[in-house]
C-alpha positions in Angstrom: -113.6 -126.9 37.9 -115.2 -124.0 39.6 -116.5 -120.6 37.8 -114.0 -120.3 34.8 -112.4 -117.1 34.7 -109.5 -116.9 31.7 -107.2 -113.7 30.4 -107.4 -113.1 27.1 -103.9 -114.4 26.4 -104.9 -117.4 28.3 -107.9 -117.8 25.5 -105.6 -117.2 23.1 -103.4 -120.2 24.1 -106.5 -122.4 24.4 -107.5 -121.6 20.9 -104.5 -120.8 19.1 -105.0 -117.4 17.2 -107.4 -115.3 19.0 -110.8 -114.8 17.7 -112.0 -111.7 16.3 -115.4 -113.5 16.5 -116.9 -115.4 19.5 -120.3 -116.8 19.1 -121.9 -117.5 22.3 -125.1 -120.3 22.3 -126.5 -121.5 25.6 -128.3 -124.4 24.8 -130.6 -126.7 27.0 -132.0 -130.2 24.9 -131.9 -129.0 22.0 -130.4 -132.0 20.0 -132.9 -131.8 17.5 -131.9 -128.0 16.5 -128.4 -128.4 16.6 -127.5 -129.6 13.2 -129.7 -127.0 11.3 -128.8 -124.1 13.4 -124.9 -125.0 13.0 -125.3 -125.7 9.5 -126.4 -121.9 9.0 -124.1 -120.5 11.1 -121.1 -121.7 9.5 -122.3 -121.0 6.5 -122.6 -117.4 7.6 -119.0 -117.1 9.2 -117.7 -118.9 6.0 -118.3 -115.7 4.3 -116.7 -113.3 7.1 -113.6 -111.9 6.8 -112.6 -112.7 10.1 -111.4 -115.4 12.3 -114.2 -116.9 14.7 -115.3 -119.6 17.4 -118.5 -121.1 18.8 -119.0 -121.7 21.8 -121.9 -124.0 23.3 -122.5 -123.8 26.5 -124.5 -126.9 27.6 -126.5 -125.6 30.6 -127.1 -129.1 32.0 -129.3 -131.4 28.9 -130.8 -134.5 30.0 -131.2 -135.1 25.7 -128.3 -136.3 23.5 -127.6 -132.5 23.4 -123.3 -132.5 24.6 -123.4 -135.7 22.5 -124.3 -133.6 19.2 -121.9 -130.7 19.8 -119.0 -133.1 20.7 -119.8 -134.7 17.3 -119.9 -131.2 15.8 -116.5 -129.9 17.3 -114.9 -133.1 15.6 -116.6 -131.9 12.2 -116.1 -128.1 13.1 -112.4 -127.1 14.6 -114.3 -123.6 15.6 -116.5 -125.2 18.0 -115.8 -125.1 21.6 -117.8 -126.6 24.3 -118.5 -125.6 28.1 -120.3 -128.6 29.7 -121.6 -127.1 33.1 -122.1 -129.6 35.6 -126.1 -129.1 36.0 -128.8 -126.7 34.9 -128.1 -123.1 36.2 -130.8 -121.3 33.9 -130.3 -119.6 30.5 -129.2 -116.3 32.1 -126.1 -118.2 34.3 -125.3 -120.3 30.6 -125.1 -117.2 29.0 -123.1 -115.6 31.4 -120.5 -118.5 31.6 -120.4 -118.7 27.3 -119.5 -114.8 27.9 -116.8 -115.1 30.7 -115.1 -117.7 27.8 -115.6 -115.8 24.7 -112.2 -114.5 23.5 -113.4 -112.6 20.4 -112.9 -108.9 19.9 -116.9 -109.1 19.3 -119.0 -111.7 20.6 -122.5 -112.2 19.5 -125.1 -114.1 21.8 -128.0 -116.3 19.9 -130.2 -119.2 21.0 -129.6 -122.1 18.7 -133.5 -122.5 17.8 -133.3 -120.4 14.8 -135.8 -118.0 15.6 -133.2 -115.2 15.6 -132.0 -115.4 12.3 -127.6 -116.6 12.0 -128.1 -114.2 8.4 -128.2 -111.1 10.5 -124.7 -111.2 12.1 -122.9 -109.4 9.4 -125.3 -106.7 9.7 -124.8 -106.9 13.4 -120.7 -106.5 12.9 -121.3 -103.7 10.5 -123.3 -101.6 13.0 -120.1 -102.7 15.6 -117.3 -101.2 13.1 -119.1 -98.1 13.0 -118.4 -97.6 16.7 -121.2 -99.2 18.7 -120.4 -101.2 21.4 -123.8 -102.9 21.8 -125.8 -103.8 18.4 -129.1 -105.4 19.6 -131.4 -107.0 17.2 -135.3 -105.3 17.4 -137.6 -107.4 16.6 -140.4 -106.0 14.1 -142.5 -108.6 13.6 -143.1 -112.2 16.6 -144.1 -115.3 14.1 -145.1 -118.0 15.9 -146.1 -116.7 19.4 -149.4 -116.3 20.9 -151.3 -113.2 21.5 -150.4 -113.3 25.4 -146.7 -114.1 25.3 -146.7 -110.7 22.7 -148.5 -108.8 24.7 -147.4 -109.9 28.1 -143.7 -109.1 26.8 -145.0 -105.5 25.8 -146.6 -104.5 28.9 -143.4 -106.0 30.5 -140.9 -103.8 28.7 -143.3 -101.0 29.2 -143.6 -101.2 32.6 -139.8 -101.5 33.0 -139.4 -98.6 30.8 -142.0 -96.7 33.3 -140.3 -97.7 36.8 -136.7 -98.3 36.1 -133.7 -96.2 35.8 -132.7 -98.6 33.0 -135.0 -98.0 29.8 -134.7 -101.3 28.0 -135.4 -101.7 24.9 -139.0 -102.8 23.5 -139.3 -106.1 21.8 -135.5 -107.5 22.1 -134.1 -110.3 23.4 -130.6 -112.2 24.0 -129.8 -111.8 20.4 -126.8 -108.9 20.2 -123.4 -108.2 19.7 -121.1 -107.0 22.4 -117.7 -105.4 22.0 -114.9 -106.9 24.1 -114.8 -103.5 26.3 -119.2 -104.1 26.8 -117.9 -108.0 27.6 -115.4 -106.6 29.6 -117.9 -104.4 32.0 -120.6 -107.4 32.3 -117.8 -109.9 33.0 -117.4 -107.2 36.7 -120.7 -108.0 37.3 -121.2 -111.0 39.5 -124.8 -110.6 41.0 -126.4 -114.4 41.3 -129.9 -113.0 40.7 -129.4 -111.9 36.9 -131.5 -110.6 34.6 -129.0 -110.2 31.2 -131.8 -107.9 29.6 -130.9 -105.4 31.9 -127.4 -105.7 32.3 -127.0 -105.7 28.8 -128.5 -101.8 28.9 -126.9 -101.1 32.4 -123.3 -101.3 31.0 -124.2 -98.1 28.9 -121.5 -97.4 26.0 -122.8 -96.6 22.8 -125.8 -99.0 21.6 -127.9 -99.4 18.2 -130.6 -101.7 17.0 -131.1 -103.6 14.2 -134.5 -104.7 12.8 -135.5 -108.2 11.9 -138.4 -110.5 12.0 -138.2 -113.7 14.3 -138.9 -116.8 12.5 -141.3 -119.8 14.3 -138.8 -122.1 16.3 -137.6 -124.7 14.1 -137.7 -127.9 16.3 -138.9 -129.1 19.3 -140.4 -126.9 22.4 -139.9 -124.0 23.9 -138.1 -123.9 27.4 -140.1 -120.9 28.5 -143.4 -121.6 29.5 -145.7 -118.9 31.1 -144.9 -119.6 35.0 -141.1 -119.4 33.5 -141.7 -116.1 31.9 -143.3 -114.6 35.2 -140.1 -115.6 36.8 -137.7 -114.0 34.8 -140.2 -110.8 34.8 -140.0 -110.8 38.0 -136.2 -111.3 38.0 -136.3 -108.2 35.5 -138.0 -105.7 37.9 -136.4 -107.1 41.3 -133.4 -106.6 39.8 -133.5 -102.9 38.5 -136.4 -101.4 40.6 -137.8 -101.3 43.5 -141.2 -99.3 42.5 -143.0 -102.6 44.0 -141.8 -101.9 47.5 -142.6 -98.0 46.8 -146.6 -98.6 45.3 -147.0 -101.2 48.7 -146.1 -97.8 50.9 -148.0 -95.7 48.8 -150.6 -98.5 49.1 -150.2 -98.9 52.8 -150.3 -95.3 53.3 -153.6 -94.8 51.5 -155.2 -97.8 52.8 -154.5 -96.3 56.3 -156.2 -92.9 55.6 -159.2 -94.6 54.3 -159.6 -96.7 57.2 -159.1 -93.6 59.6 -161.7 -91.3 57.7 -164.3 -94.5 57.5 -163.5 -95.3 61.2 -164.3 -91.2 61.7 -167.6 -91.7 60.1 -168.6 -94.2 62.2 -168.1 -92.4 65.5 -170.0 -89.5 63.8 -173.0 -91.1 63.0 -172.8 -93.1 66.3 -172.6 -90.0 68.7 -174.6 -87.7 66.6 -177.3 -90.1 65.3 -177.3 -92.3 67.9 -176.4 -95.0 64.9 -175.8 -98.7 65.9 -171.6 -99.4 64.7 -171.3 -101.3 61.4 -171.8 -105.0 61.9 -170.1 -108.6 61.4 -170.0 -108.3 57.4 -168.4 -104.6 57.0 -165.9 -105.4 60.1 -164.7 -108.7 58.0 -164.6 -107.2 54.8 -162.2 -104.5 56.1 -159.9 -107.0 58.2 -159.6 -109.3 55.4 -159.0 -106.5 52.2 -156.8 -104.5 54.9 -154.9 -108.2 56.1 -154.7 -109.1 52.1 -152.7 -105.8 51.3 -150.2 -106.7 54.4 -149.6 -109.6 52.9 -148.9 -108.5 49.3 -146.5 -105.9 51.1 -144.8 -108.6 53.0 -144.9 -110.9 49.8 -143.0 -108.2 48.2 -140.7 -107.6 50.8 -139.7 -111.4 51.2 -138.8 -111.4 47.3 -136.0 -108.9 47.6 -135.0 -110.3 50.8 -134.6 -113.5 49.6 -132.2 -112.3 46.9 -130.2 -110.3 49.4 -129.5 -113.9 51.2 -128.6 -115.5 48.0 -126.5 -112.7 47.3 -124.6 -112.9 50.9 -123.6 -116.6 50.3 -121.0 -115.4 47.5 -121.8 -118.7 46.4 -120.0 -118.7 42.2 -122.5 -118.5 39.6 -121.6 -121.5 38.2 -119.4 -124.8 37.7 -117.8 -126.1 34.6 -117.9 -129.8 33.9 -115.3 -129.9 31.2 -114.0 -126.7 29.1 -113.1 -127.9 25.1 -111.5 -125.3 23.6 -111.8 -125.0 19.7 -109.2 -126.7 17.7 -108.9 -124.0 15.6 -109.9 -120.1 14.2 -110.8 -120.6 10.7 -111.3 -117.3 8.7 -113.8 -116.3 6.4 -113.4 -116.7 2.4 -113.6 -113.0 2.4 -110.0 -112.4 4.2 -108.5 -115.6 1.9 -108.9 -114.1 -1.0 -107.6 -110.5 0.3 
């Protein structure tokens, strides 16, 4: 099965009555999480007063990870599963979990309980106010080093500083989307994604919620550093091209200063009678003038790399098997109404 693309009636048929609530979780080995996490979550859509589905989308674990959820969707008739047929990257799972979500509001977590399941109702009160966006802020990192905080801040600030999309500081995945904010992302088909963005490109009205991120629970994180500098660079490829503008600006200088030192020289040649500069000056400026080039060209090969994957039209993903959940439960809250 190729990229899964469904109308909403179609969903509706898959899961019997449609969803108010779609939970989206991209997971990647995270059999050791799973249990915990769901056993939170449920206990946190028990108390809505709406109907709701989970969706796991298994973004290609080599772990016993589509083993647990299967086990889970026999224990749980809210839980779908989307089994893609090898690992695309977080952004592509999340992506796909969207494109099935059915819900009226869907709200995108990670499964390693760092963003707390406790905060959803919170998120869906901010969405019946009229928000179509309700991101969750995060006022206090427990767990993380000193880099990863402060890499991510510069990161968002620099995005904030070049960008036409200002981003918001210190939020992640976790958020709720309307359907219409679904709706608009689902039109967006670019291979090279950076959700973050997206997320803030779509516009419509958007609000943040506080909340402090918890330690992981279990097992390891997927994002190392060299992981992290791919995605930021994913981020500011994808919504800038400042990089391209400072290596002109860069060139451009570099050029002057060269002319007005190579003016010098003559100068003091003809009016001193001055030998010219020797072996060590001449290499240091071929190799710092050669070593900006590069960068330049370095920079330029990025974006033109993602305009070739871009041309292929290749689909952003493929779905392995698609389990739709058995069933939309509702919350104790609308039973006893």
């Amino acid at each position: 099965m190729s990229e899964f693309s469904m109308t909403d009636d179609d969903r509706s048929a898959a899961a019997g009555d449609r969803p108010a609530l779609s939970i989206v979780v991209p997971v990647y080995n995270e059999e050791a999480v799973l249990r915990p996490f769901h056993q939170r979550l449920s206990g946190v859509l028990d108390g809505l007063d709406m109907a709701a589905e989970i969706l796991f989308v298994n973004d290609g674990s080599n772990d016993e990870t589509v083993h647990v959820v299967r086990d889970l969707r026999q224990e749980d008739g809210r839980i779908a599963l989307v089994d893609l047929s090898r690992n695309f990257g977080k952004e592509i799972a999340l992506t796909a979990g969207l494109d099935h979500a059915a819900g009226d509001a869907v709200v995108v977590i990670d499964a390693d309980l760092q963003d707390p399941p406790e905060l959803i109702p919170r998120l869906i009160s901010r969405w019946r106010d009229g928000y179509d966006v309700v991101y969750a802020k995060r006022a206090r990192r427990t767990g993380e080093s000193w880099l990863k905080k402060a890499s991510a801040r510069y990161f968002y600030r620099l995005m904030q500083r070049t960008g036409r999309v200002r981003i918001p500081e210190d939020t992640g995945d976790f958020r709720l989307l309307s359907r219409r904010a679904v709706i608009a992302l689902s039109k967006l088909r670019e291979r090279h994604r950076f959700m973050k963005g997206l997320f803030t490109w779509i516009g419509y009205p958007q609000v943040a919620v506080e909340y402090e991120r918890d330690p992981r629970f279990a097992g390891d994180s997927k994002w190392g550093y060299w992981g992290l500098w791919n995605l930021a660079l994913e981020g500011v490829t994808s919504f800038t091209v400042a990089p391209l503008k400072v290596a002109t600006y860069i060139g451009v200088l570099t050029a002057l200063g060269a002319f007005g030192f190579g003016a010098v020289i003559i100068a003091k040649t003809l009016v001193f009678g001055r030998d010219l500069a020797g072996y060590p000056s001449l290499m240091v400026v071929v190799l710092f003038i050669g070593g900006i080039q590069l960068v330049a060209l370095g920079l330029i090969g990025e974006y033109l790399g993602r305009i070739f994957n871009e041309s292929k039209k290749r689909p952003l993903y493929l779905v392995q098997e698609y389990s739709p959940p058995q069933q939309t439960s509702r919350g104790v809250g609308d039973q006893a109404g």
